[in-house]
C-alpha positions in Angstrom: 50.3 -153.6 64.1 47.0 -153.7 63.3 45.9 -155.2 59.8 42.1 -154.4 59.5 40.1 -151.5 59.1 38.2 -151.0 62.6 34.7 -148.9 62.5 35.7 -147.2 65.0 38.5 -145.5 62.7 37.7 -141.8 63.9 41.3 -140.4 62.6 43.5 -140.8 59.9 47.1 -139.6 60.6 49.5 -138.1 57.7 52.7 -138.1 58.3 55.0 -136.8 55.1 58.9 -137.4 55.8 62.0 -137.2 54.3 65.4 -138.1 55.4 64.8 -138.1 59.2 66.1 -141.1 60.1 67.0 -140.2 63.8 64.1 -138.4 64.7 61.0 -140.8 63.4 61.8 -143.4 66.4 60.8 -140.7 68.8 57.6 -139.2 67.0 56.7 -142.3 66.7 56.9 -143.7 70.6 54.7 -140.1 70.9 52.0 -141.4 69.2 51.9 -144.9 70.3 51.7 -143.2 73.6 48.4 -141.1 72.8 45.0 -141.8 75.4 43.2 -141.8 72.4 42.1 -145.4 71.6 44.5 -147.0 69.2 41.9 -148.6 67.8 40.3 -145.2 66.4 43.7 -143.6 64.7 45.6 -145.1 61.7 48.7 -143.6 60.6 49.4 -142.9 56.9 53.5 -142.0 56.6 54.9 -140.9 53.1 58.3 -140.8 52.7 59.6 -138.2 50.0 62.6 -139.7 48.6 64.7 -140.2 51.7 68.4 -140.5 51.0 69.2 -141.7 54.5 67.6 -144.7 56.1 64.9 -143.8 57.0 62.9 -146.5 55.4 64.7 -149.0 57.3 63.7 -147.2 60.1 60.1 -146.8 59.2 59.8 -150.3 58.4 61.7 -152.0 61.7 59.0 -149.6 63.9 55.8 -150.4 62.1 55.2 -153.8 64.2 55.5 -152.5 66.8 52.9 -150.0 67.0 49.2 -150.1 68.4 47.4 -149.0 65.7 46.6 -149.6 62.2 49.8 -148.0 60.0 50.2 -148.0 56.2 53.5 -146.6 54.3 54.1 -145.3 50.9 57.4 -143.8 49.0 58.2 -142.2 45.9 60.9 -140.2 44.6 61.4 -136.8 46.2 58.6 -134.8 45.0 58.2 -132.2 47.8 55.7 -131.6 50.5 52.4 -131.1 48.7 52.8 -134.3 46.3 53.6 -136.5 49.0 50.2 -135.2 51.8 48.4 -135.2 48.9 49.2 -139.0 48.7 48.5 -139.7 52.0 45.2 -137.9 51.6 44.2 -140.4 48.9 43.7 -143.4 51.0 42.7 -141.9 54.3 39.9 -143.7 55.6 38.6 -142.0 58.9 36.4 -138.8 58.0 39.0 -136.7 59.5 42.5 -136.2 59.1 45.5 -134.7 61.0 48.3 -133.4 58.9 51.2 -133.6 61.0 55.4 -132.7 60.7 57.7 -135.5 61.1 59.7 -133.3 63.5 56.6 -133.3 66.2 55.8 -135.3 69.2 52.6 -135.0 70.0 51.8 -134.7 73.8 49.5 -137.6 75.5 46.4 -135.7 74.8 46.6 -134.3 71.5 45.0 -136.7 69.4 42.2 -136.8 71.7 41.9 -133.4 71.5 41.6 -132.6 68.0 39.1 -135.8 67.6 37.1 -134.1 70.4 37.2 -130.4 69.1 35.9 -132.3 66.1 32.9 -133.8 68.2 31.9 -130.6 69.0 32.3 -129.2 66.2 30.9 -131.5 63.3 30.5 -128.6 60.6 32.3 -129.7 57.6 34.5 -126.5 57.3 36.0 -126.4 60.8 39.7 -127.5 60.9 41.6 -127.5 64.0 44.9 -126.1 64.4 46.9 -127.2 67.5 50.1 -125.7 69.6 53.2 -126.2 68.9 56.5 -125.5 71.1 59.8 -125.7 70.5 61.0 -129.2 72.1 62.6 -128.7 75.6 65.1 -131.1 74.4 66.2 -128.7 71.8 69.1 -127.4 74.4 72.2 -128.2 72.6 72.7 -124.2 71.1 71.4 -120.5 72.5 69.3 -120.7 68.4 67.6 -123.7 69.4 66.8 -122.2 73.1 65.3 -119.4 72.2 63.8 -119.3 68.9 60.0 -119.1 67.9 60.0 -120.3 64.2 56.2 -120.8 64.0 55.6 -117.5 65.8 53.0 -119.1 68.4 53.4 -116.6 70.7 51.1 -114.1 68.6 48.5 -116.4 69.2 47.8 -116.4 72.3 44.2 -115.4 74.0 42.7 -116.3 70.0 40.5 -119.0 69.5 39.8 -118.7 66.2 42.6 -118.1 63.2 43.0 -116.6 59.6 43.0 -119.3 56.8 46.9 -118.4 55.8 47.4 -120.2 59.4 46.4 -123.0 58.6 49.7 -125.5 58.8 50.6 -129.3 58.2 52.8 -129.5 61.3 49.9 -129.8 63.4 46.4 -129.3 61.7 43.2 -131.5 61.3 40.3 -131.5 59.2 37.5 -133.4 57.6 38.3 -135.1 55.1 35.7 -134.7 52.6 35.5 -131.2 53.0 40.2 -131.3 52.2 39.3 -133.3 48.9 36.4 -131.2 47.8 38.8 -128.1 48.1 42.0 -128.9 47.9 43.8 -130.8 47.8 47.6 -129.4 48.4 49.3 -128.1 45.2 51.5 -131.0 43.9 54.3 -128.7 42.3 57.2 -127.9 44.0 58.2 -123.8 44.3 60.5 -122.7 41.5 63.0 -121.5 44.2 62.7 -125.2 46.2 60.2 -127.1 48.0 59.4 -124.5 50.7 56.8 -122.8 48.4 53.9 -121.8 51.2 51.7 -125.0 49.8 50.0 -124.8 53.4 48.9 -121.5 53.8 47.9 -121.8 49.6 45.6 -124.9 50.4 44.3 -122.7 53.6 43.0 -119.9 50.8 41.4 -122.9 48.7 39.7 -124.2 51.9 38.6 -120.7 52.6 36.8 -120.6 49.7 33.9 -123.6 50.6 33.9 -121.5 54.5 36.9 -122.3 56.1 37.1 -121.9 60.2 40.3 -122.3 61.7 39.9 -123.0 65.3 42.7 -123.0 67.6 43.1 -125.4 70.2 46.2 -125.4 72.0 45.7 -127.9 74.5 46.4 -130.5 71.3 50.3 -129.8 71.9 53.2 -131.0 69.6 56.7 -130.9 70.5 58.8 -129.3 67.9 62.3 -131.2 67.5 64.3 -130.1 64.6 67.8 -129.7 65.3 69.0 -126.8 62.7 71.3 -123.9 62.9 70.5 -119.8 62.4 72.5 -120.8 58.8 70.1 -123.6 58.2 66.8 -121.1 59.1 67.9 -118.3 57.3 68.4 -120.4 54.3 64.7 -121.9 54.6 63.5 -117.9 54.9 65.5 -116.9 52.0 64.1 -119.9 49.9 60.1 -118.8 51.4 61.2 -115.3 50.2 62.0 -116.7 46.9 58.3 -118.8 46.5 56.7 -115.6 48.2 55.7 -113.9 44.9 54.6 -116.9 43.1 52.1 -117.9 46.3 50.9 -114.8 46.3 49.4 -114.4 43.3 48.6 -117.2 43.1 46.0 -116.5 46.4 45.4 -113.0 44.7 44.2 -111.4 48.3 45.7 -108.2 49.7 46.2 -109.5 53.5 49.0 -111.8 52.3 51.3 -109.3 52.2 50.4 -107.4 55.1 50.2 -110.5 56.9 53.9 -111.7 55.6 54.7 -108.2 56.3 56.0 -107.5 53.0 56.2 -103.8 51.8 57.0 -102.5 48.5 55.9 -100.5 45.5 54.3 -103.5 44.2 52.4 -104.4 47.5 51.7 -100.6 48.7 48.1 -101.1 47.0 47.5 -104.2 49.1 48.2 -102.7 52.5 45.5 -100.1 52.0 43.2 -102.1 50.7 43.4 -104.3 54.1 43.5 -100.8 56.0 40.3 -99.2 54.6 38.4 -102.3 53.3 36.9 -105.6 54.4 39.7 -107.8 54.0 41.1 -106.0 57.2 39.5 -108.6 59.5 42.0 -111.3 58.3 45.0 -109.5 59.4 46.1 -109.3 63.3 45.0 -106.1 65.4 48.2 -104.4 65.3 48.2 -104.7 61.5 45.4 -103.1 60.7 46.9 -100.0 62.4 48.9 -98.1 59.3 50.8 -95.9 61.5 51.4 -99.0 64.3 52.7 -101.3 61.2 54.6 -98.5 59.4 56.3 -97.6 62.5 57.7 -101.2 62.6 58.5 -101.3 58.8 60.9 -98.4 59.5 62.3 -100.0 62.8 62.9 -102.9 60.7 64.8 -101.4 57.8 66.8 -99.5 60.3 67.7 -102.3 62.6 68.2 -105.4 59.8 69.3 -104.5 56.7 72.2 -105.3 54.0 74.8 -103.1 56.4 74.1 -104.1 60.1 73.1 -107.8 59.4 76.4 -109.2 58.6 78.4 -106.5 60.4 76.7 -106.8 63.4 73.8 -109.2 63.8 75.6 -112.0 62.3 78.6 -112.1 64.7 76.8 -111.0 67.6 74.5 -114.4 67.4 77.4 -116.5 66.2 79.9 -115.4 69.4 76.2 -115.8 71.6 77.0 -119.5 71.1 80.1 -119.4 72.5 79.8 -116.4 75.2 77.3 -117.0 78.3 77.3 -113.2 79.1 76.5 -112.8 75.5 74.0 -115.2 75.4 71.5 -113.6 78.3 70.7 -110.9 76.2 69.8 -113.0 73.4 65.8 -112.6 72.4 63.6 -114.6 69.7 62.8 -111.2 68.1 66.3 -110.7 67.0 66.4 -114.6 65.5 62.8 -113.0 63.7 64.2 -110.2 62.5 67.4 -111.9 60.8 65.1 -114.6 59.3 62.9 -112.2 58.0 65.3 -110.1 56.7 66.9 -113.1 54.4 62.8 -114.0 53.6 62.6 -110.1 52.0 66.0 -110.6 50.5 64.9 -114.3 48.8 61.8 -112.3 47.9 63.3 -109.4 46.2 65.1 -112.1 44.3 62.3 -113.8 43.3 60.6 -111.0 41.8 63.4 -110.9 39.0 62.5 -114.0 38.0 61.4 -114.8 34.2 59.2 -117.5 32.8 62.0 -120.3 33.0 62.5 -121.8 36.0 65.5 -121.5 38.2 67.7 -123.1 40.7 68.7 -120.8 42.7 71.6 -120.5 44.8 70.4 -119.9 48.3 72.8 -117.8 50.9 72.7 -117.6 54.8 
């Protein structure tokens, strides 16, 4: 391990992690293996309140690495606290927020320094690829689901600020703590309260750029089930209200795709005004995006999800012949239908927080 600051220290690693013991030995070996100089990285790992052993863990790897690594812990806080803290005693001018789920390919370090290089403007962050681990092979969910929805990226080169994500995402520094940092607060429907994609807006506000680089690849190895995902939708759906006003822009709900009374003004406001620019082409199309909304309601909703959806993906698992015609857009639509579902929920809320009882 190395003990000193070097001045060559170019990147400053934050890793936020809680309870995965199994998988840190792994995401670690990734990023001893970088060609990036070990010298010009530290790594920063916060864990959240782990109940498992993962501090054991963290602690019997840290020797063992090349590079400089430092480790804090607190009491489960939730995602924003713990970057945050990270971000607080980085020392290289520019840091790479990364999942504890992802192993970074050989070049990816060296890639977002380098996109860096050429790009020393104080607002330009750089968001890199990130793919579903081939090693995810032990269910047809895990096979063939897109949960970070890269595939509507590709051919861009540069993203909107609700993009930008701590699984994989760098920036400067200076230009994070001037800005941000991440809200500390956890959701009042759980931890998965959009705190990326909020900091993104607050970043956006000082000239945020978002450049996309996907040849700074991370492997994404979380083994879950469809039960597990739709949860995490449902509880997004629940935080969905909250994060949007708190950003207070109209493309978040045409980007998030969400359509209601309350949102109606929002989606023509992207359509016929300036803000359209930070929604995708086919959103900016009213009849093209309607056209879906009514595909959507007629395809996943309250009747057909658990009458046919529901067992259909379940007996995929189990039935090969099943299981060809198995696409990631059907695993997107039942995700997104439990994200309106959380959402509609949310909106009920009052003033006192809640804990609420999240469903599959």
């Amino acid at each position: 391990m190395v003990t000193a600051v070097s001045n060559k220290l170019k990147l400053s690693v934050i890793m936020a992690t809680c309870n995965r013991a199994e998988t840190i030995p792994e995401t670690f070996r990734h990023l001893a293996d970088q060609e990036l100089d070990p010298d010009s990285y530290e790594l920063i790992v916060v864990n959240d309140g782990s109940a498992d052993h993962t501090e054991a863990v963290i602690q019997e790897w840290i020797p063992r690495l090349p590079f400089r690594v430092r480790y804090l812990h607190h009491s489960n806080h939730g995602p924003g606290y713990s970057q945050n803290r990270g971000l607080e005693i980085a020392e290289a001018p520019i840091v790479l927020l990364m999942a504890d789920d992802i192993f970074m390919s050989r070049q990816t370090l060296k890639m977002h320094v380098a996109t860096h290089e050429a790009h020393p403007e104080q607002e330009v962050a750089v968001f890199g690829l990130v793919r579903q681990s081939p090693t995810l092979d032990g269910s047809v969910f895990l096979r063939t689901w897109d949960p970070f929805g890269f595939r509507a990226l590709a051919g861009l080169r540069e993203l909107p600020y609700y993009r930008f994500g701590a699984c994989n995402v760098s920036a400067k520094r200076e230009f994070v703590m001037r800005y941000g940092p991440f809200r500390d607060q956890r959701g009042r429907g759980g931890p998965l309260a959009h705190e990326d994609a909020e900091l993104g807006y607050q970043l956006s506000r000082g000239g945020l750029r978002v450049l996309f680089c996907p040849e700074a690849l991370g492997w994404h190895h979380h083994i879950t089930t469809l039960e597990g995902a739709c949860r995490k939708a449902y509880q997004q759906g629940l935080n969905f209200g909250d994060f949007r006003d708190r950003v207070g822009q109209p493309e978040i709900a045409v980007a998030y795709h969400v359509l209601d009374v309350s949102t109606l003004r929002d989606h023509l406001r992207v359509w016929f005004g300036p803000r359209r620019r930070y929604v995708s082409p086919p959103d900016r199309n009213p009849a093209l995006l309607l056209g879906r909304y009514l595909l959507r309601t007629l395809v996943f909703n309250s009747l057909t999800v658990p009458l046919f959806w529901k067992p259909f993906l379940e007996r995929a698992e189990h039935d090969p012949t099943i299981a060809r015609f198995v696409r990631a857009s059907f695993y997107r639509g039942l995700t997104a239908f439990h994200f309106r579902r959380g959402y509609r929920e949310g909106r009920a809320w009052t003033e006192a927080p809640v804990t609420p009882a999240a469903q599959a």
